[in-house]
C-alpha positions as CSV (number, residue, x, y, z in Angstrom):
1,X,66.6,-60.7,119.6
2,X,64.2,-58.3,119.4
3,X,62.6,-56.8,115.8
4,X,62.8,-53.3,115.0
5,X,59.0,-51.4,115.2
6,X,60.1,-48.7,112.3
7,X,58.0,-50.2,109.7
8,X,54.6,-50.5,112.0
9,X,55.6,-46.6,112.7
10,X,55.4,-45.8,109.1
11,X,52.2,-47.9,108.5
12,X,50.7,-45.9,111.1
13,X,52.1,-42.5,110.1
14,X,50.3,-43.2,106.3
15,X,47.2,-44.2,107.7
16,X,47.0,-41.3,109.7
17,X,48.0,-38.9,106.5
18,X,45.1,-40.8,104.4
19,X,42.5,-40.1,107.1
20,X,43.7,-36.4,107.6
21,X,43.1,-36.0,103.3
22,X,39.5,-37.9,103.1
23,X,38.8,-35.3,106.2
24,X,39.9,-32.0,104.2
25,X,38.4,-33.3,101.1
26,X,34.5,-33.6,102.6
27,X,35.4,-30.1,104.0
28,X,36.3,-28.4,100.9
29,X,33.8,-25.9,100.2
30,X,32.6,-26.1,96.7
31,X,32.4,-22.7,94.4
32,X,30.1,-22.1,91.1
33,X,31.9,-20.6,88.6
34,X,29.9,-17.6,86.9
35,X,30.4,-16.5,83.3
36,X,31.6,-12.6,84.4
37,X,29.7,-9.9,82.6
38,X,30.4,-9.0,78.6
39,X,32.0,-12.3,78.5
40,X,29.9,-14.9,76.3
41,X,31.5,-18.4,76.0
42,X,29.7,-21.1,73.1
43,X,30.6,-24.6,72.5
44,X,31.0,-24.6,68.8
45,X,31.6,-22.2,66.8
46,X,28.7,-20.6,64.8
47,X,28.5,-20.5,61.1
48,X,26.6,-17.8,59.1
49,X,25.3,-18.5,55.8
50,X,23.6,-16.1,53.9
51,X,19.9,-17.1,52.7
52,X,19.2,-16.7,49.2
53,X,15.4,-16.1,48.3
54,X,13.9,-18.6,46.2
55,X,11.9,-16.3,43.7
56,X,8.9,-18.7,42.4
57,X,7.5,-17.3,38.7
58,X,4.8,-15.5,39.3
59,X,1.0,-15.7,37.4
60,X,1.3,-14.6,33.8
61,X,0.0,-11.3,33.3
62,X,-3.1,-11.3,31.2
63,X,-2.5,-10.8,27.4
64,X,-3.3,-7.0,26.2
65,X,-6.0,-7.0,24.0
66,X,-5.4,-3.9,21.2
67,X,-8.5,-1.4,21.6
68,X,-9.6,-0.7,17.8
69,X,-9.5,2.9,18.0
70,X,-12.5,4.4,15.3
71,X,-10.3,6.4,11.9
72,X,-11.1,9.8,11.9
73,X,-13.5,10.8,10.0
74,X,-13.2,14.3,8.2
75,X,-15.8,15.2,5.7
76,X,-15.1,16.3,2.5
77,X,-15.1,19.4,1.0
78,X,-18.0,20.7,-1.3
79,X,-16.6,21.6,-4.6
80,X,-17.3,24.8,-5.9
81,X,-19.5,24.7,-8.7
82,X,-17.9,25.5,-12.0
83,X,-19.1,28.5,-13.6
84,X,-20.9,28.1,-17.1
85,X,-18.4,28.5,-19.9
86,X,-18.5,31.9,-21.7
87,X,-19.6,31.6,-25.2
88,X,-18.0,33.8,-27.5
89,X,-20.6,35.4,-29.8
90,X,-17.9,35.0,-33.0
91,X,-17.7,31.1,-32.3
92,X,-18.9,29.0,-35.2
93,X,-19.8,25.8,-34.6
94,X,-19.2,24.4,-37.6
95,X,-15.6,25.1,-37.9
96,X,-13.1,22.2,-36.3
97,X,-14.5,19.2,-37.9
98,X,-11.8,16.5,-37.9
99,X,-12.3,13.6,-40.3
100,X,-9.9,10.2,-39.8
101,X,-9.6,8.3,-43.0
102,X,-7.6,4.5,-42.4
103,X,-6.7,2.6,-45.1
104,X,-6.0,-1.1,-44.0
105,X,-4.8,-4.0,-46.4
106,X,-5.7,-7.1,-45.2
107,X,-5.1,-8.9,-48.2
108,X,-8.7,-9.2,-49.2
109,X,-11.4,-6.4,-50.0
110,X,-10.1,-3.0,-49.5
111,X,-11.3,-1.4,-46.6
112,X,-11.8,2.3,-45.3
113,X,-12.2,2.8,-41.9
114,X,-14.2,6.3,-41.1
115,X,-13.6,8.1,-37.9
116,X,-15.8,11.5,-37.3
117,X,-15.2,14.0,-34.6
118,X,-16.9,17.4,-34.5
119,X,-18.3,19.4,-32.0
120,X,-21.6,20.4,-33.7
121,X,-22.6,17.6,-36.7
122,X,-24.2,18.8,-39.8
123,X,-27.0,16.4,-41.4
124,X,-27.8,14.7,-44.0
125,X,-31.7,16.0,-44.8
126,X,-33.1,12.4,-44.9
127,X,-31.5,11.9,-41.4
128,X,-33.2,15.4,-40.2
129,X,-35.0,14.1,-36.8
130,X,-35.4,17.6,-34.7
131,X,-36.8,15.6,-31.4
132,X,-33.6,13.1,-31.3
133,X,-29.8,15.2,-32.4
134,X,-28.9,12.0,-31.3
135,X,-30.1,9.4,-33.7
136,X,-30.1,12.4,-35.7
137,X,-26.1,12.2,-35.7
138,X,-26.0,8.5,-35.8
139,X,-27.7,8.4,-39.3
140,X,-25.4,11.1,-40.5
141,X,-22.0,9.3,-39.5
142,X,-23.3,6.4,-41.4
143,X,-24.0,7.4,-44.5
144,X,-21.0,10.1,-44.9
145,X,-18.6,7.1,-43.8
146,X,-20.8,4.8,-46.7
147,X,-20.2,7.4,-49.1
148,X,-16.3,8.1,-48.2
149,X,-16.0,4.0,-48.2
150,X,-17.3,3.7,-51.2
151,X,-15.3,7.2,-53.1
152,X,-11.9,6.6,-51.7
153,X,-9.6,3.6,-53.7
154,X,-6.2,2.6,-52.2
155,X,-3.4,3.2,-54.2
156,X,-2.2,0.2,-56.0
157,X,1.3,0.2,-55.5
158,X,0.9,0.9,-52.1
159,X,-1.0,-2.0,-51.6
160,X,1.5,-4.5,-53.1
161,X,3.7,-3.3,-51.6
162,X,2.1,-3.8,-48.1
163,X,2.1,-0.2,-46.9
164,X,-0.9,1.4,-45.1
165,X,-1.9,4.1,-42.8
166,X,-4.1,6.3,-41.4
167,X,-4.8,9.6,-42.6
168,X,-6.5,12.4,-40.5
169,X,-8.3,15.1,-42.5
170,X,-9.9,18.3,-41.3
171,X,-12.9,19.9,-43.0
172,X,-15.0,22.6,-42.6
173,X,-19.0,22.7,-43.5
174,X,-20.1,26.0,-44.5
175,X,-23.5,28.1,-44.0
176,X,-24.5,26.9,-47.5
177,X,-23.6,23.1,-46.4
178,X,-20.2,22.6,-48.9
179,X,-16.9,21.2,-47.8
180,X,-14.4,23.4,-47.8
181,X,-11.3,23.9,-46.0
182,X,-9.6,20.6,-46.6
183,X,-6.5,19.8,-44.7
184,X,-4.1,16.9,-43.5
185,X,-3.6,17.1,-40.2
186,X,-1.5,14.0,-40.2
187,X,-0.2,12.2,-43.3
188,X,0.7,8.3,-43.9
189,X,1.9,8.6,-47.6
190,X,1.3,11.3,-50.0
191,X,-0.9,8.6,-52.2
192,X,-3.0,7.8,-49.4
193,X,-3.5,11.4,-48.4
194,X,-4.6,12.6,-52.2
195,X,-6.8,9.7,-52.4
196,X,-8.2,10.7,-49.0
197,X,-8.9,14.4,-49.9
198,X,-10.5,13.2,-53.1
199,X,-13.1,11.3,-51.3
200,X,-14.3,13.9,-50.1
201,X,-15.8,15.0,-53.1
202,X,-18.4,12.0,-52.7
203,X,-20.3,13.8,-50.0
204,X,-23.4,15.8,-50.8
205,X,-24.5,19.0,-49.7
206,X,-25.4,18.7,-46.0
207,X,-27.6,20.9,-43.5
208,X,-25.6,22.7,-41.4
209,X,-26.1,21.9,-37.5
């Protein structure tokens, strides 16, 4: 009996196929692929990030010293000089003596305090002293307040009763050297002002100034 030669055919007919394949595959001519212009291809995608500046403090600016600035200095103005007073020739001195008689209870000795305020003093002739008005003035003052002291009495009911005052008394000393003129300027009690006005009588003829 003899075998059929279809399958060695076929064997053949593949080998043949396989051979023809490796043949076109050596021959295959390779091509390089180009990236065509305006075309731009990147693996992975690109990220932006926006880079904030790191601002480092800077040096300290130097402290600011104040600049003591001299005051201004503007001079003074030069006073005009006063002029001298004018002296009226009818002016007399003497007139405008102001006598302050206190009378104080303390409980003990009565005592008269003696105030004396005039622009021109008269004098006492013992006290005269024509190269010192000064000390001439002093010794005046104290013996007219002695005398006064020692004239005027405080009122007795007054003084148990606790009341007191001060009286002021305005005199004037005339050309001849006599009080006259007698006045209360301000009164405390109408006892202590007669007894006041009565001590005045004490006081001797005086030189006028």
């Amino acid at each position: 009996m003899k075998k059929s030669e279809t399958p060695k055919g076929l064997f053949q007919l593949g080998l043949i196929s396989a051979l023809a394949l490796s043949l076109a595959a050596f021959e295959w001519t390779a091509k390089e692929w180009t990236e065509p212009a305006g075309w731009s291809y990147a693996k992975h995608n690109l990220l932006e990030a926006e880079l904030i500046p790191v601002h480092s403090p800077g040096k300290p600016l130097p402290p600011i010293h104040a600049i003591g600035v001299a005051p201004e200095i503007k001079a003074k103005p030069i006073p005009e000089p006063v002029p001298a007073p004018i002296i009226d020739p009818n002016f007399d001195p003497l007139e405008g003596k102001l006598f302050k008689l206190g009378f104080v209870d303390e409980g003990g000795d009565d005592e008269i305090e003696t105030l004396l305020i005039a622009e021109h003093m008269p004098h006492f002739d013992d006290c005269q002293n024509v190269l010192n008005r000064g000390a001439e003035r002093i010794c005046s003052e104290a013996k007219m307040i002695s005398l006064i002291q020692q004239c005027a009495t405080f009122p007795k009911h007054l003084k148990e009763a606790g009341v007191g005052g001060v009286v002021y008394i305005e005199f004037n000393v005339n050309e001849h050297g006599d009080i006259m003129d007698q006045r209360v300027l301000k009164s405390a009690h109408p006892s202590l002002d007669k007894s006041a006005l009565n001590a005045l009588d004490c006081i001797p003829k005086m030189t006028p100034g």
